[in-house]
ChimeraX commands (.cxc) that place a marker at each C-alpha (Angstrom):
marker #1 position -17.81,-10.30,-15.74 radius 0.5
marker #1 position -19.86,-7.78,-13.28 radius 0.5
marker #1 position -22.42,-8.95,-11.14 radius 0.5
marker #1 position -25.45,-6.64,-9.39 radius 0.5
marker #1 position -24.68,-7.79,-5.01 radius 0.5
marker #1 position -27.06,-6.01,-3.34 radius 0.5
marker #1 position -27.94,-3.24,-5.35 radius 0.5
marker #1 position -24.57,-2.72,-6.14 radius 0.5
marker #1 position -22.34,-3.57,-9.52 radius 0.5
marker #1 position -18.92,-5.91,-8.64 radius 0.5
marker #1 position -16.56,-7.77,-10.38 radius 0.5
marker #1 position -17.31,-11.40,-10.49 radius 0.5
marker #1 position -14.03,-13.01,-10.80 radius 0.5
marker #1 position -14.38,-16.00,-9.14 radius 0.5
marker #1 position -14.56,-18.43,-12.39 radius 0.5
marker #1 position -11.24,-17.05,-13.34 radius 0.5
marker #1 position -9.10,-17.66,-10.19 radius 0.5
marker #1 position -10.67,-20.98,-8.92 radius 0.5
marker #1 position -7.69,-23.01,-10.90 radius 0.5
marker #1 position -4.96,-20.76,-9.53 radius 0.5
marker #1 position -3.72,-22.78,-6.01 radius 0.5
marker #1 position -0.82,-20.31,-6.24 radius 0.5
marker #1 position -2.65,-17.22,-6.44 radius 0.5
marker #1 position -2.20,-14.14,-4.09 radius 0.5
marker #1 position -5.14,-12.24,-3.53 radius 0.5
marker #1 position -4.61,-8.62,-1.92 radius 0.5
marker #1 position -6.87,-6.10,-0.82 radius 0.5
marker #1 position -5.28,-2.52,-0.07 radius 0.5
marker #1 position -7.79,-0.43,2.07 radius 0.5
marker #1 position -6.10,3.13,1.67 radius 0.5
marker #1 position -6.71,6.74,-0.54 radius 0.5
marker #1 position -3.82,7.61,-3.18 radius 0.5
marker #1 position -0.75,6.68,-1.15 radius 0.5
marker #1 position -2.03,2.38,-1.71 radius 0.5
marker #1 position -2.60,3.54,-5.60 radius 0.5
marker #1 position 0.89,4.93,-6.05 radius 0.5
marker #1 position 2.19,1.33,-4.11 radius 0.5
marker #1 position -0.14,-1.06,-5.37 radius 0.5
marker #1 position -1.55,-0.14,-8.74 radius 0.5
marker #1 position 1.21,0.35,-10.85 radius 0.5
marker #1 position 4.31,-2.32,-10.59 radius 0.5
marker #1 position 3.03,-4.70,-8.68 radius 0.5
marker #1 position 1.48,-7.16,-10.57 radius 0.5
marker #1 position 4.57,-6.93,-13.15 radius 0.5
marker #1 position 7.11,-7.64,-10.52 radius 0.5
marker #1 position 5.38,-10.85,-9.60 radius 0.5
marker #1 position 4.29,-11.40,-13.06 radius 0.5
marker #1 position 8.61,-11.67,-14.04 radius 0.5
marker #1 position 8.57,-14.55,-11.23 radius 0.5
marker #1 position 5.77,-16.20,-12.88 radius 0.5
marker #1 position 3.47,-15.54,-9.42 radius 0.5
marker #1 position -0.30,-15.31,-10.15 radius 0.5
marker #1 position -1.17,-11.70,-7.75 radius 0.5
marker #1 position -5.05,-10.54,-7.86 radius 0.5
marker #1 position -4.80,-6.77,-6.88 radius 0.5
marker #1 position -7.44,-4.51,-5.33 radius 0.5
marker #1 position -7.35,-1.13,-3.93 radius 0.5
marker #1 position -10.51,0.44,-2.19 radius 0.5
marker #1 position -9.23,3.89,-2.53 radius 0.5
marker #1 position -10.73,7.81,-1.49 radius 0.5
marker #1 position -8.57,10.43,-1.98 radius 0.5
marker #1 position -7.08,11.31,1.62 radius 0.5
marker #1 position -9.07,9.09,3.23 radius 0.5
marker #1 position -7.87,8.58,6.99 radius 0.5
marker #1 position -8.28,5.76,9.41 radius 0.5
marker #1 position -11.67,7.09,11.14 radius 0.5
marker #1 position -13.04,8.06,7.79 radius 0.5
marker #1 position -12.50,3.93,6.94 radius 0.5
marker #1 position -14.45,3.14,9.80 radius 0.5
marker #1 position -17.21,5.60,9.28 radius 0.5
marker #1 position -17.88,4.38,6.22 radius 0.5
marker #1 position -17.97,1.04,7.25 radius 0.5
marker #1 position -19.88,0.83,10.29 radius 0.5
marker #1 position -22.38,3.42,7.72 radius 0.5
marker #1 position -22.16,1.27,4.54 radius 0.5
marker #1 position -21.46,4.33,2.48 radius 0.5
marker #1 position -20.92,3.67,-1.14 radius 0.5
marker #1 position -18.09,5.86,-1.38 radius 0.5
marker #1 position -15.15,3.83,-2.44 radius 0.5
marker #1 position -13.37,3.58,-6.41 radius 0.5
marker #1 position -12.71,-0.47,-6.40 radius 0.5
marker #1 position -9.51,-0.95,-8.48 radius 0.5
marker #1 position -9.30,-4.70,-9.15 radius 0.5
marker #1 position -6.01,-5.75,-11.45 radius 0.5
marker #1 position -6.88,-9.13,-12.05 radius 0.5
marker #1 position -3.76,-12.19,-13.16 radius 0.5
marker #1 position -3.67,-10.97,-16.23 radius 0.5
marker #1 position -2.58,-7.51,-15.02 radius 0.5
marker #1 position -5.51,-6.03,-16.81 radius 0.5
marker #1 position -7.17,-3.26,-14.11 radius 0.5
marker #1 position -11.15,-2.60,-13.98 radius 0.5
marker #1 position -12.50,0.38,-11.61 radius 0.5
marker #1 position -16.36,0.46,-10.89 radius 0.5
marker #1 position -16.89,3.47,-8.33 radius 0.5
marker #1 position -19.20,4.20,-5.36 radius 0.5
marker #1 position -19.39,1.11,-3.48 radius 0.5
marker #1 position -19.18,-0.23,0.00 radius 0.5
marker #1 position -16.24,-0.74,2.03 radius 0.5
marker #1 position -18.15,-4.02,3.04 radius 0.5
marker #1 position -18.83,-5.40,-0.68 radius 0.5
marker #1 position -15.03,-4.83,-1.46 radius 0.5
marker #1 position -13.99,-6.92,1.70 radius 0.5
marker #1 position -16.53,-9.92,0.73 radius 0.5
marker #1 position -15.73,-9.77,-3.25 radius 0.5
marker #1 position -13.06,-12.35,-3.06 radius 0.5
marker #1 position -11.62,-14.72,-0.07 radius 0.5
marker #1 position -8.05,-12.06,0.53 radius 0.5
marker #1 position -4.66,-13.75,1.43 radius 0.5
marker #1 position -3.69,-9.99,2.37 radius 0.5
marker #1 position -5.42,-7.22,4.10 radius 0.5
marker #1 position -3.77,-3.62,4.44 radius 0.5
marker #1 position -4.52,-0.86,6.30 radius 0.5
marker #1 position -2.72,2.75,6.24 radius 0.5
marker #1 position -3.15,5.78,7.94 radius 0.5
marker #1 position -3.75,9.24,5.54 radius 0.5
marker #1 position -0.46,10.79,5.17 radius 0.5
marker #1 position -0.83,13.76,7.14 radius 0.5
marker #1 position -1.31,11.54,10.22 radius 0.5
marker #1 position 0.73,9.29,9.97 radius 0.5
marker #1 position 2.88,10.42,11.92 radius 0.5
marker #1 position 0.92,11.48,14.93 radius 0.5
marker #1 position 0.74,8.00,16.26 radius 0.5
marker #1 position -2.52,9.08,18.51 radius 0.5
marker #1 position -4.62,9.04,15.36 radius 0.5
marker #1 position -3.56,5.43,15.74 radius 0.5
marker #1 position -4.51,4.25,19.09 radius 0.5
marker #1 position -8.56,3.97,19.12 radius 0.5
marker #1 position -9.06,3.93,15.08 radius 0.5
marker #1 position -6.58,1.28,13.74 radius 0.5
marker #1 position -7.89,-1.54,15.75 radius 0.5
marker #1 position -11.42,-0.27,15.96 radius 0.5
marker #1 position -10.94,-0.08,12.20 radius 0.5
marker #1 position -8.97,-3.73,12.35 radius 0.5
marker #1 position -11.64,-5.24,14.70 radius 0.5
marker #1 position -14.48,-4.17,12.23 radius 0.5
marker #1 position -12.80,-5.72,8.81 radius 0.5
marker #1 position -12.16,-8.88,11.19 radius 0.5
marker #1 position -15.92,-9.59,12.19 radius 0.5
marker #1 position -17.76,-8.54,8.39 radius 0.5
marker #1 position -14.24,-10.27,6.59 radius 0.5
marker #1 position -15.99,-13.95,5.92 radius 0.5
marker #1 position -12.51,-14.99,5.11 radius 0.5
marker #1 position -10.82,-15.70,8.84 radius 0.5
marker #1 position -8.02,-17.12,7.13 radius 0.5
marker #1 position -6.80,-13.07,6.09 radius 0.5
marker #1 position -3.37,-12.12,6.88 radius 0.5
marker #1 position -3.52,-8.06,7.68 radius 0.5
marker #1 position -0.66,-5.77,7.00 radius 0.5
marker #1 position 0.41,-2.19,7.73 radius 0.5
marker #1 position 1.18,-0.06,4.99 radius 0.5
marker #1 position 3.56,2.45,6.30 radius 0.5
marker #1 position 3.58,5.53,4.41 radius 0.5
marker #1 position 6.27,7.61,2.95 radius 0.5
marker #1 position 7.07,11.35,4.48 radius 0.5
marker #1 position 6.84,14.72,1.91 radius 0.5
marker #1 position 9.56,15.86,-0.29 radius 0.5
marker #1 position 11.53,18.79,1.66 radius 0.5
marker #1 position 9.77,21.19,-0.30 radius 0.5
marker #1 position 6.13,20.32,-0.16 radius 0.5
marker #1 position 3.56,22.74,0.04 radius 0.5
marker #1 position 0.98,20.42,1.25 radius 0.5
marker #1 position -1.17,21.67,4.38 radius 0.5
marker #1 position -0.48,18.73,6.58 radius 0.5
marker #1 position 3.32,19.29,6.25 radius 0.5
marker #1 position 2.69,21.53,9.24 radius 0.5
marker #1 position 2.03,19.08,11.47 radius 0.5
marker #1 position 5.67,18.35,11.15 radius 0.5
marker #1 position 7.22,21.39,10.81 radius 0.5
marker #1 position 7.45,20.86,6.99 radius 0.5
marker #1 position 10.62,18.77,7.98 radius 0.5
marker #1 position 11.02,15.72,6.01 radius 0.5
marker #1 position 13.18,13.97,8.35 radius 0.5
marker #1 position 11.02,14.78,11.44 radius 0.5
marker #1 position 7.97,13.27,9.36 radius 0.5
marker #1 position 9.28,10.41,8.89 radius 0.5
marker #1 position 10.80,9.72,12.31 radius 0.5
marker #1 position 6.99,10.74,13.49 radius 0.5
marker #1 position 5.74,7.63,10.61 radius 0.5
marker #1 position 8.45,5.05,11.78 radius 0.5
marker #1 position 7.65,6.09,15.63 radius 0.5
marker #1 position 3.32,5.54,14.47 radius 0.5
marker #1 position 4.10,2.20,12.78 radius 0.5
marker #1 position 6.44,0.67,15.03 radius 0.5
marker #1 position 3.63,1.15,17.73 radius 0.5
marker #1 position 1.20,0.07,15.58 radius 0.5
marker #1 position 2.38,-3.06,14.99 radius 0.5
marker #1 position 1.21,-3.77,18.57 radius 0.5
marker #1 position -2.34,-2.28,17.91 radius 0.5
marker #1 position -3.78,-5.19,15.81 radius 0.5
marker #1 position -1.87,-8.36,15.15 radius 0.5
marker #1 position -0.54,-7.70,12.22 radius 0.5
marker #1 position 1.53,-10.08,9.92 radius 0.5
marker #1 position 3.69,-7.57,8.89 radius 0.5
marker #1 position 4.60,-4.33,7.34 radius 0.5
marker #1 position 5.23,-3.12,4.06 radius 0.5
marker #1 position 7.82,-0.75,4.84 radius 0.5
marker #1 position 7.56,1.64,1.82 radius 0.5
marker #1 position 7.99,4.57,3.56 radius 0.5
marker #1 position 11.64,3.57,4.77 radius 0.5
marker #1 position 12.30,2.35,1.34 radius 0.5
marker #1 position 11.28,6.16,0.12 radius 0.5
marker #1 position 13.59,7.08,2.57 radius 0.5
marker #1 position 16.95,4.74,1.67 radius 0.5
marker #1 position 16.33,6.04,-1.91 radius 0.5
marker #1 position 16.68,9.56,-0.72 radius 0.5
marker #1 position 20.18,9.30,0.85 radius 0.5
marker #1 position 21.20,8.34,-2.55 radius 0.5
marker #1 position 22.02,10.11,-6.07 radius 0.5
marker #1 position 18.31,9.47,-6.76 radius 0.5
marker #1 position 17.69,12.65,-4.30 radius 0.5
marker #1 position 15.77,13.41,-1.76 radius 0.5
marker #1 position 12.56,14.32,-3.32 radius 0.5
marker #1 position 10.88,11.53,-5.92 radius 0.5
marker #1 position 7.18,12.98,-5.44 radius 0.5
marker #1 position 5.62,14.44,-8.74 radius 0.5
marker #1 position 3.67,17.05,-6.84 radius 0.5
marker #1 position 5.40,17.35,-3.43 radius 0.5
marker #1 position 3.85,13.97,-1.89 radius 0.5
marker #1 position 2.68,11.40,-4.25 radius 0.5
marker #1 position 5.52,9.41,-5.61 radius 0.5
marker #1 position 7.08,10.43,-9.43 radius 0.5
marker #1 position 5.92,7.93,-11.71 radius 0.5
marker #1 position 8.65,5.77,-12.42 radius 0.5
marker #1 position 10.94,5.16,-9.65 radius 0.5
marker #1 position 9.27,6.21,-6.74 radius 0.5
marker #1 position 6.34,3.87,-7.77 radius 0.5
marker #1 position 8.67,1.05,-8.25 radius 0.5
marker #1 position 10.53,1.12,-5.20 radius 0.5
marker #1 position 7.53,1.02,-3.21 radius 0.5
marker #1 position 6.23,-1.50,-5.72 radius 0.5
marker #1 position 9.43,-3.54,-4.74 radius 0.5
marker #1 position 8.73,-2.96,-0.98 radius 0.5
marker #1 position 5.55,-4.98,-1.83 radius 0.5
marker #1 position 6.73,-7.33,-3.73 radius 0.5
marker #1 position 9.70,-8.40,-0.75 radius 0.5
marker #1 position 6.76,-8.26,1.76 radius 0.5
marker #1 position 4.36,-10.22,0.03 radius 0.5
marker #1 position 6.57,-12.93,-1.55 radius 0.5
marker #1 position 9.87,-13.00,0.85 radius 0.5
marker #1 position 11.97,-13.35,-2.17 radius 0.5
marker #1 position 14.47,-10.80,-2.91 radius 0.5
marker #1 position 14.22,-7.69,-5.38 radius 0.5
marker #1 position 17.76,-8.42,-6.47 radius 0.5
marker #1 position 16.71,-12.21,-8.05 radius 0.5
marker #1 position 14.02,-10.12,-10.11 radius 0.5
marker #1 position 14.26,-9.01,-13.67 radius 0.5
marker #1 position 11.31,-6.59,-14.46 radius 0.5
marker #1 position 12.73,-3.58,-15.59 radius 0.5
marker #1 position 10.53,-0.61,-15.90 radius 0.5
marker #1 position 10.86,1.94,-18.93 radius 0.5
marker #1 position 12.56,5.13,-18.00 radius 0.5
marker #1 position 14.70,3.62,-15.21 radius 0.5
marker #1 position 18.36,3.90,-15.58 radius 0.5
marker #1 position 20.52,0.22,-15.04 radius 0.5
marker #1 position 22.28,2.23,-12.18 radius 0.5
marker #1 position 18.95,3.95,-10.82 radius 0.5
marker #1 position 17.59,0.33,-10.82 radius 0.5
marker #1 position 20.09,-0.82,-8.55 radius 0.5
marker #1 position 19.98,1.93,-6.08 radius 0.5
marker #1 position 16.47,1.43,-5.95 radius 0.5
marker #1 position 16.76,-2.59,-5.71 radius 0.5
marker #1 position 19.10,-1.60,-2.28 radius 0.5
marker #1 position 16.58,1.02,-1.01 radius 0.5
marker #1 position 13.68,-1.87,-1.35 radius 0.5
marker #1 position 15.90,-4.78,0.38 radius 0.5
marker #1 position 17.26,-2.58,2.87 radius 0.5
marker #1 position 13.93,-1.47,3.99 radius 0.5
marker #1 position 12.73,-5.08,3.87 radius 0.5
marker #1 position 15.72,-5.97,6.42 radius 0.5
marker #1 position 15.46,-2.65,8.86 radius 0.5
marker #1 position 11.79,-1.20,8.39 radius 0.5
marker #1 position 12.10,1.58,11.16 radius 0.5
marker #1 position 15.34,2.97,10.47 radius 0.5
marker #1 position 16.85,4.78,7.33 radius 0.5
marker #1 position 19.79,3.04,5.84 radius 0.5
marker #1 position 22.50,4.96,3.55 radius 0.5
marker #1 position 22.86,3.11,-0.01 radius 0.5
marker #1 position 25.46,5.31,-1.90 radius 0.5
marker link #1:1,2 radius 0.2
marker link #1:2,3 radius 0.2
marker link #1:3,4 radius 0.2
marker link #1:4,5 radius 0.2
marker link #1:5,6 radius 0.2
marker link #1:6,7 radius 0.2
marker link #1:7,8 radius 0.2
marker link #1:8,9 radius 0.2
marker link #1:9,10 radius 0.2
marker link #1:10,11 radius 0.2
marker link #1:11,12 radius 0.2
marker link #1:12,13 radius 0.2
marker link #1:13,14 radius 0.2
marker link #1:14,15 radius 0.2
marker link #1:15,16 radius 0.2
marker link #1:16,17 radius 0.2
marker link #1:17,18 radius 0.2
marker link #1:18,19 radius 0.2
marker link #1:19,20 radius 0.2
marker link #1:20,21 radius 0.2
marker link #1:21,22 radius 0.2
marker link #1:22,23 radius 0.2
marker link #1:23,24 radius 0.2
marker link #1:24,25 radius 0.2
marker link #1:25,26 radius 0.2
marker link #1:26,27 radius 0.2
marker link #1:27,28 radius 0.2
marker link #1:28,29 radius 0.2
marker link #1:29,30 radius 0.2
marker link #1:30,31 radius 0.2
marker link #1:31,32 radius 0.2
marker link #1:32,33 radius 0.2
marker link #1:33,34 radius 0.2
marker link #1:34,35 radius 0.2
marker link #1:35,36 radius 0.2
marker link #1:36,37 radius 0.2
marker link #1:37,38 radius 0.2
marker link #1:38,39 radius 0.2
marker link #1:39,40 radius 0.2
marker link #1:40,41 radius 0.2
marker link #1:41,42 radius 0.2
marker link #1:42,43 radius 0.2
marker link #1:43,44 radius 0.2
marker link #1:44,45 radius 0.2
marker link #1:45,46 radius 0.2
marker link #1:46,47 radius 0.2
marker link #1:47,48 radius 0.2
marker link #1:48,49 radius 0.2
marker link #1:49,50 radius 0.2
marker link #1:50,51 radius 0.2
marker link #1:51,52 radius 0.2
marker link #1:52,53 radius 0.2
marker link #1:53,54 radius 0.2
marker link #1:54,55 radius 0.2
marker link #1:55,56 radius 0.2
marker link #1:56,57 radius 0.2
marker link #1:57,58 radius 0.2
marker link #1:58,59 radius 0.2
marker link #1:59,60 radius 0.2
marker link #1:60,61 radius 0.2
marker link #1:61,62 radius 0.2
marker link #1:62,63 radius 0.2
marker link #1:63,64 radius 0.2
marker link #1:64,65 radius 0.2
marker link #1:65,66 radius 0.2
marker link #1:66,67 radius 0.2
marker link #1:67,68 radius 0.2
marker link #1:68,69 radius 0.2
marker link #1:69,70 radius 0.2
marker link #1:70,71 radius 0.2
marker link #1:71,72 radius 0.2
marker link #1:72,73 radius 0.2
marker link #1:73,74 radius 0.2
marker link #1:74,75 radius 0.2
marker link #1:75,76 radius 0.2
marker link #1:76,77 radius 0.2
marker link #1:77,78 radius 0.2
marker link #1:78,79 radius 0.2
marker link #1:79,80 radius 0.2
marker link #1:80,81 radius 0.2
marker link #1:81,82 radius 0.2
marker link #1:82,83 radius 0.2
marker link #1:83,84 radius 0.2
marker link #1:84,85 radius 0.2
marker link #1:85,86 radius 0.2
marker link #1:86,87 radius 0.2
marker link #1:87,88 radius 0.2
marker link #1:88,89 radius 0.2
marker link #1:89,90 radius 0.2
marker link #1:90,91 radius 0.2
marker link #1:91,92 radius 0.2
marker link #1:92,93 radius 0.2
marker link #1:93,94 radius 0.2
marker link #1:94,95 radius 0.2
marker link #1:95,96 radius 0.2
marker link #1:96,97 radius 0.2
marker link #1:97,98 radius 0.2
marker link #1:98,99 radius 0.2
marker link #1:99,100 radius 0.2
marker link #1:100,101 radius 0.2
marker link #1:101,102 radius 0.2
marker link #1:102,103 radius 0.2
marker link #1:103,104 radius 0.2
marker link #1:104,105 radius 0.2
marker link #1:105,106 radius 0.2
marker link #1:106,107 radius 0.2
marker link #1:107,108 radius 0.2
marker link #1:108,109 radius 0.2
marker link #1:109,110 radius 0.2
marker link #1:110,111 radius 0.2
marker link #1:111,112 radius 0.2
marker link #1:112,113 radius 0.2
marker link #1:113,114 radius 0.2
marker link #1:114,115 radius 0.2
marker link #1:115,116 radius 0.2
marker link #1:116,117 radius 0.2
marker link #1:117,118 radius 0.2
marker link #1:118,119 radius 0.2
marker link #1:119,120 radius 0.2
marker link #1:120,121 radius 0.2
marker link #1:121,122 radius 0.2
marker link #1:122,123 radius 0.2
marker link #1:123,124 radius 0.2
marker link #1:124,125 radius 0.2
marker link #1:125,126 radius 0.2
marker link #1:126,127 radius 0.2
marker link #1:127,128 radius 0.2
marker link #1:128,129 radius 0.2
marker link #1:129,130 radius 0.2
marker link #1:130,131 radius 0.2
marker link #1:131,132 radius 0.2
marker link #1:132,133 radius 0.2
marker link #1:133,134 radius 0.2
marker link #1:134,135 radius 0.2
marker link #1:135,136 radius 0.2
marker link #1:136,137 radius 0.2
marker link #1:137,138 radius 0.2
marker link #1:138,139 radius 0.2
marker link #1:139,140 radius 0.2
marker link #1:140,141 radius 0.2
marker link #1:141,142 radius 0.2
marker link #1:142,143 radius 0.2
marker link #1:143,144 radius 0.2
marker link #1:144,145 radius 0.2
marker link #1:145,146 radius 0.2
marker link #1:146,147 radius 0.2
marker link #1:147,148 radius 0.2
marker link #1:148,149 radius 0.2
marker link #1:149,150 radius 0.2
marker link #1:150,151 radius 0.2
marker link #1:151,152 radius 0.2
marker link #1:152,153 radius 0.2
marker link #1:153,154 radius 0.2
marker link #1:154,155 radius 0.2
marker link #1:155,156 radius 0.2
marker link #1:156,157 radius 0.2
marker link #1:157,158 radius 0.2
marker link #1:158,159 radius 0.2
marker link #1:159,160 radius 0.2
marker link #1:160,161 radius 0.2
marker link #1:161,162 radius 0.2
marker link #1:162,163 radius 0.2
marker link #1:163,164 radius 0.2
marker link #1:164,165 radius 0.2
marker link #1:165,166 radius 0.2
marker link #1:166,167 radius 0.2
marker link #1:167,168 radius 0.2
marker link #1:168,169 radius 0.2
marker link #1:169,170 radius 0.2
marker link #1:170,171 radius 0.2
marker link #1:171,172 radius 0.2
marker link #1:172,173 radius 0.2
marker link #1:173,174 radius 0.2
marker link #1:174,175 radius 0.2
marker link #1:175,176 radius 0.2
marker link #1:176,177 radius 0.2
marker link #1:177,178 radius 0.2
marker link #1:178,179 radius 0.2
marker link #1:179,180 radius 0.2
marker link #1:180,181 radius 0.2
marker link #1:181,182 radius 0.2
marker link #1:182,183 radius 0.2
marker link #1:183,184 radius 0.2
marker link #1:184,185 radius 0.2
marker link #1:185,186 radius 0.2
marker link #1:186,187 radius 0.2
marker link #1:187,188 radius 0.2
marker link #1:188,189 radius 0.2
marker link #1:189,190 radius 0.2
marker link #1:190,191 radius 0.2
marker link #1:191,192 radius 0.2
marker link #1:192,193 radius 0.2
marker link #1:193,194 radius 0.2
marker link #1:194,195 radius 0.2
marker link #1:195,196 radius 0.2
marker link #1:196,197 radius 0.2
marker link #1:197,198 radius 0.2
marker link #1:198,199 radius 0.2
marker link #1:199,200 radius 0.2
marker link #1:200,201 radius 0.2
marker link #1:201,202 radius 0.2
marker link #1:202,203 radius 0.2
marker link #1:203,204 radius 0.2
marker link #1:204,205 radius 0.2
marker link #1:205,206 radius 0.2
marker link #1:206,207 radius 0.2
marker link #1:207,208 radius 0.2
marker link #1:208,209 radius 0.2
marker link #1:209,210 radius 0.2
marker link #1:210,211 radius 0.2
marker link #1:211,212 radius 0.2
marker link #1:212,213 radius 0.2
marker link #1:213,214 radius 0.2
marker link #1:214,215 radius 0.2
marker link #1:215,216 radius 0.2
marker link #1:216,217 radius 0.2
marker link #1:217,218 radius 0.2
marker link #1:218,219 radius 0.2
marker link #1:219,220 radius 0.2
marker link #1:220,221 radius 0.2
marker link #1:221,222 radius 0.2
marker link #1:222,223 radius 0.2
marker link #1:223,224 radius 0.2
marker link #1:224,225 radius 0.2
marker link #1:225,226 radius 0.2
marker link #1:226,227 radius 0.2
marker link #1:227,228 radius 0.2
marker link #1:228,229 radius 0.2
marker link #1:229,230 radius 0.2
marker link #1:230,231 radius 0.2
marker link #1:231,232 radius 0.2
marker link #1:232,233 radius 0.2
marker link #1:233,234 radius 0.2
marker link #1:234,235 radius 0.2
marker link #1:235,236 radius 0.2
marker link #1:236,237 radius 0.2
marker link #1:237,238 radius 0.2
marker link #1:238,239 radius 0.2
marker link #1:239,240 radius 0.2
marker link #1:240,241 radius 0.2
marker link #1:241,242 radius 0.2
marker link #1:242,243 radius 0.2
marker link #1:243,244 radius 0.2
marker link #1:244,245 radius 0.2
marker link #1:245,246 radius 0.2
marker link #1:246,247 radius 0.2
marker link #1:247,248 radius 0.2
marker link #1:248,249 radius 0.2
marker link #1:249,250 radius 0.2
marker link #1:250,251 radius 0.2
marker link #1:251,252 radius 0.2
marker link #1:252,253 radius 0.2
marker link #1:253,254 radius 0.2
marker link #1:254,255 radius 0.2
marker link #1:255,256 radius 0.2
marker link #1:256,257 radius 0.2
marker link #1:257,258 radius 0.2
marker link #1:258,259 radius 0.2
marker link #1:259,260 radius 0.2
marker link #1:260,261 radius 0.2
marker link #1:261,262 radius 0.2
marker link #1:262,263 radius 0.2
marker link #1:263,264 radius 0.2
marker link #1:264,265 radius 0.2
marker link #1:265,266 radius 0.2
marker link #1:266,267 radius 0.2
marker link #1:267,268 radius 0.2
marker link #1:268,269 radius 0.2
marker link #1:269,270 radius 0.2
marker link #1:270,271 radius 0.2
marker link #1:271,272 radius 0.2
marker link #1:272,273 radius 0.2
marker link #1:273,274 radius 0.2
marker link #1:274,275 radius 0.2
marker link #1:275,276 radius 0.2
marker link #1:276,277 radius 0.2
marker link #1:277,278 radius 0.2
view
């Protein structure tokens, strides 16, 4: 059901979810990069397992680490609030607070990400992710959260997109520049852990999958891009391993399934370094 909180229309899901000790709440704080992860396989991966998973994503387009904290130490009502509740079925109300999505339901699992084109320049890192962290921390009424790092995935080889520049539209030099941000901020904020999807991208890519899977240059194609960063959720969240789970998605080869399966895992075991899966 939806609920008016302070002027503002959420999803009231707390009847639902009270019964479920085993449920796994998680709130992604990102732009498009946390939809393409979070929004998509998620909830059926954990689903095969027979693991109750409430999913959120608080998502602007591009939005960057100091555009998070603007917005929150501002209350602007700027965010789409994607909630995919146990049932897998997702509801999006738009333009609220950054605030109302962090006290809509008691999160297991916190996540913050840089925008993509920064990600790699690990001083867009140093004053915003733990301002950003520090913030969430003291409105979050939850202090039992765990908070993650979503580390992003570098452009396909060919990408026209602007911020490719600020690696010399080199794939491989973006994503030593993302492992080289992540690794560092790890010691930023204390986080749990990271989802490593961006190394997972990258496995895949030493493969016969190739080294693109983006449908438009950056965002991940729809099938098995998604699901290996899917995976590399799933592995982070549940510490069980993608080869003990079942869900296969439509349009995925049996061999393109495994390559991905040892793209996730090998990520899981060696987050800041690429690992060949041929």
């Amino acid at each position: 059901m939806w609920l008016n909180f302070g002027g503002q229309n959420i999803i009231d899901s707390c009847k639902v979810y009270l019964a479920k000790p085993n449920l796994i709440k998680v709130l992604a704080i990102g732009n498009s990069f946390s939809e393409d992860a979070v929004e998509f396989y998620l909830h059926d991966l954990l689903k095969e397992k027979k693991q109750d998973i409430l999913i959120a994503n608080a998502m602007i387009p591009a939005c960057n680490l100091s555009t998070h904290i603007n917005n929150l130490q501002n209350n602007l009502p700027f965010y789409s609030y994607r909630k995919i509740n146990i049932f897998g079925e997702k509801k999006t109300i738009e333009n609220q607070t950054l605030s109302t999505i962090i006290n809509n339901e008691e999160w297991d699992y916190i996540s913050f990400q840089q925008a993509s084109p920064e990600s790699g320049l690990v001083e867009t890192f140093v004053t915003n992710l733990p301002s950003l962290y520090n913030q969430t921390y003291a409105i979050n009424l939850n202090k039992n959260t765990k908070y993650l790092l979503h580390e992003t995935w570098a452009y396909a080889p060919t990408s026209n997109h602007p911020g490719f520049v600020n690696y010399n539209r080199n794939q491989i030099t973006m994503y030593n520049g993302i492992i080289n941000s992540y690794m560092k901020a790890m010691k930023m904020i204390p986080a749990t852990k990271i989802i490593p999807s961006g190394t997972a991208i990258q496995n895949a890519r030493t493969s016969t999958l190739g080294n693109d899977l983006t449908r438009d240059g950056f965002h991940l194609n729809l099938t098995i891009g998604r699901y290996i960063v899917a995976g590399a959720w799933y592995e982070g969240l549940t510490g069980r391993s993608i080869f003990r789970n079942n869900y296969l998605p439509s349009g995925i080869s049996t061999n393109d399934l495994l390559l991905s399966k040892k793209a996730i895992h090998y990520a899981t075991v060696a987050p800041f370094k690429t690992t060949n899966i041929n």
